[in-house]
N, C-alpha and C positions, 0 to 999 in steps of 0.2 A: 291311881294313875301311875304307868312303868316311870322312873324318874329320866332325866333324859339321859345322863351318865351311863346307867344300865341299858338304854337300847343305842347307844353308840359301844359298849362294850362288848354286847350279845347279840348284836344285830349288824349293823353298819360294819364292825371287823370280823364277821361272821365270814358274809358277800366277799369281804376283800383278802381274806385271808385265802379262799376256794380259789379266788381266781390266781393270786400267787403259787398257790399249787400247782393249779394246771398247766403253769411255766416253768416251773422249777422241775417236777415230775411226782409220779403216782407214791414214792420212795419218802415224800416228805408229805404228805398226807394222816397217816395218824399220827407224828410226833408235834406238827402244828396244830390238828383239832383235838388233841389232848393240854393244850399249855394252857398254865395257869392254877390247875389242880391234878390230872391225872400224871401218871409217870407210871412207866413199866413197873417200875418195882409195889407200887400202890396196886394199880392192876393185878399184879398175880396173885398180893394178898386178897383182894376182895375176889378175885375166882376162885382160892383154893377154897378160900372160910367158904362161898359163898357154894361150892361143889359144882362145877360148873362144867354140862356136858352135852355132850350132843346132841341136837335134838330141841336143850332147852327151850322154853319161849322167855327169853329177856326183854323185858321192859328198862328202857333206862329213862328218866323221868327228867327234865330239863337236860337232853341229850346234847344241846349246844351243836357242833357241827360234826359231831357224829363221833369223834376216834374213838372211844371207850367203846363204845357199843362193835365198832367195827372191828377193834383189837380181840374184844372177845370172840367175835363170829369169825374172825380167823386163826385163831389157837385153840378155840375148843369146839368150836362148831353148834355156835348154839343160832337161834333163828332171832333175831332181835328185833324191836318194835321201837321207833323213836319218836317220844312227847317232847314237842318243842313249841311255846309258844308265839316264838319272835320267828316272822314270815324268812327273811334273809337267811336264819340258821339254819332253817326246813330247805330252803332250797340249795345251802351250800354243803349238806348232809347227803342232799339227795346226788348231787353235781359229782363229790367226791365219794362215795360209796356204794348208792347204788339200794341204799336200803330200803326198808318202809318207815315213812316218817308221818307222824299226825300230829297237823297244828293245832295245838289243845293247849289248857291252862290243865298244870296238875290237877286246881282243886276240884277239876271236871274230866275227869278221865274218860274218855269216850268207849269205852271198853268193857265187856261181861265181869261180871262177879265171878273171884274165881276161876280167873281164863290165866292167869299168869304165872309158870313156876317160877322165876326172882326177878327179882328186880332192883335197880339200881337209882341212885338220883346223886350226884358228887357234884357236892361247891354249889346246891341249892337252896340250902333249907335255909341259910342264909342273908337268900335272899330275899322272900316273903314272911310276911307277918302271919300270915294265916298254917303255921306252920301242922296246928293241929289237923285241920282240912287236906292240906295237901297230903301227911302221913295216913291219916282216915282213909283216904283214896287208892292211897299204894295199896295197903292193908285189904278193903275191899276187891280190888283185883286180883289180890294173890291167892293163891290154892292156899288151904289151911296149912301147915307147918311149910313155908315155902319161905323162901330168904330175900331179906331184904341186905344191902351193899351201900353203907352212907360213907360219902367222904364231909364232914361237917368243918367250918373254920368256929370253935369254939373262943367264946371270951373268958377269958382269965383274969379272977379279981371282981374289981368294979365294974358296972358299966358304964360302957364308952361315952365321952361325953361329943364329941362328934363322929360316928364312925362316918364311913364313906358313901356318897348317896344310895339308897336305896336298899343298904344291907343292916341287917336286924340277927345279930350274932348271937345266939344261945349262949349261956354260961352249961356248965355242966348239970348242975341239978337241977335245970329245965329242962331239959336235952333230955335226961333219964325218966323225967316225971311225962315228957311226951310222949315219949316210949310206951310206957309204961300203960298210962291212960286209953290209949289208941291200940294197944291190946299185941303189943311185939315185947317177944323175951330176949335182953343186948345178951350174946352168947360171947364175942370177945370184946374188943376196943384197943387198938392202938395210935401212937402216934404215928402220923404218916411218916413212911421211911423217906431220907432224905435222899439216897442213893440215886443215881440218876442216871446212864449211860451216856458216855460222848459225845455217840454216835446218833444218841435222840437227842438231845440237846442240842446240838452244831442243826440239826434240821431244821427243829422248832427256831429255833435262833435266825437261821436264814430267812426261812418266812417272815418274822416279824421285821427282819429288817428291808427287806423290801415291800411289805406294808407299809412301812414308818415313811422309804425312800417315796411312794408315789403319795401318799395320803397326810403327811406331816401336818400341810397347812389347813388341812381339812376341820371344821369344830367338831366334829365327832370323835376324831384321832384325836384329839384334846384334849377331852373327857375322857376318852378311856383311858390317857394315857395318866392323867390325873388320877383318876382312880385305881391306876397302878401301883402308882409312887404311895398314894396313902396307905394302901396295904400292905404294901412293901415294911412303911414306916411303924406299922402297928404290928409284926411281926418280929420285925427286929428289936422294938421295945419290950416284948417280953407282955404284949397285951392279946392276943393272939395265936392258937395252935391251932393245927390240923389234924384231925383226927379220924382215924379209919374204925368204922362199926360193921359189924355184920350181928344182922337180928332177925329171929323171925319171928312168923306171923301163928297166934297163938293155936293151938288147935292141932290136930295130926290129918295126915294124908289120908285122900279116902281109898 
């Protein structure tokens, strides 16, 4: 069962987040459905590693409300495919971009074998247990040497003795040994760059604050916003990285 933290995080400010857009203007649109994990500068590392060109068919795999996927199809021109499985995100993806969205659970990709050139999933493996299922799935969609784009929030150390509902943070020699088993070669890995732009920040920023302004007293704003703050908190302690992979999928082009 989705815990309820996570479908007040990914669901509930999903809806509210779209309709702040659609007031503010189309200009704050992917720097609000990127927050929380993507950033331009994350972005261009996983399209350059990830070779990303016209034409492609991108998958992004818990696409949330779309920015990443739409940031790509307007810088590099690739055709993207959005797996979301909270109903609210699908419809505030589709509100704000306009793409093709399918409401699916990764670990059931509704999708041909080998119908995919890359694919992408950032800030989800996180969040399921079932992490080797979910990679299995990418993997089986993808054309043989085709690239896969993880943004992962990795645990450092111990494990957590409470993380935050519903998240299940890989250490690093899990994280490799999944890789590994589920049949992808990690070709780099960095830490996510911090760098941010102003100009997407003051956006993202505005949206959430008039989320915050109409929705404050809401229990769903509550929980997400809780499970903000805890992340935040295990970040800043030095328990917590982000980290950027680009990997692919074994085997060569036919």
């Amino acid at each position: 069962m989705t815990a309820a933290a996570m479908v007040a995080e990914f669901d509930d400010v999903a809806g509210w987040t779209a309709d702040a857009v659609r007031q503010l203007g189309d200009r704050y649109a992917i720097p609000a459905a990127c927050r929380g994990s993507a950033s331009p500068t994350a972005l261009a590392w996983l399209a350059e590693a990830c070779e990303l060109s016209a034409g492609m068919r991108l998958l992004d795999v818990g696409a949330g409300v779309g920015g990443p996927a739409a940031w790509a199809a307007e810088r590099f021109g690739v055709s993207p495919i959005l797996l979301e499985p909270m109903p609210a995100a699908c419809r505030a993806a589709a509100r704000l971009f306009g793409l093709p969205v399918v409401l699916a659970d990764g670990r059931r990709i509704p999708l041909r074998t080998a119908s995919i050139d890359v694919a992408w999933c950032l800030g989800v493996l996180c969040t399921v247990e079932d992490k080797a299922g979910l990679l299995s799935e990418i993997h089986r969609v993808l054309v043989p040497g085709g690239s896969l784009g993880l943004l992962v929030v990795v645990a450092q150390g111990k494990q957590l003795l409470r993380p935050p509902d519903g998240n299940h943070f890989p250490g690093q020699d899990e994280l490799d040994a999944l890789l590994g088993n589920v049949g992808f070669d990690v070709v780099e890995q960095i830490d996510r760059p911090a760098e941010v732009p102003r100009s997407w920040s003051r956006r993202a920023e505005e949206v959430a604050a008039m989320v915050e302004a109409r929705h404050r007293a809401h229990r769903a704003y509550a929980l997400a916003a809780r499970q903000g703050r805890r992340l935040a908190g295990l970040f800043d302690g030095g328990h917590l990285s982000m980290q950027l992979i680009h990997a692919t999928r074994q085997g060569r082009r036919g």
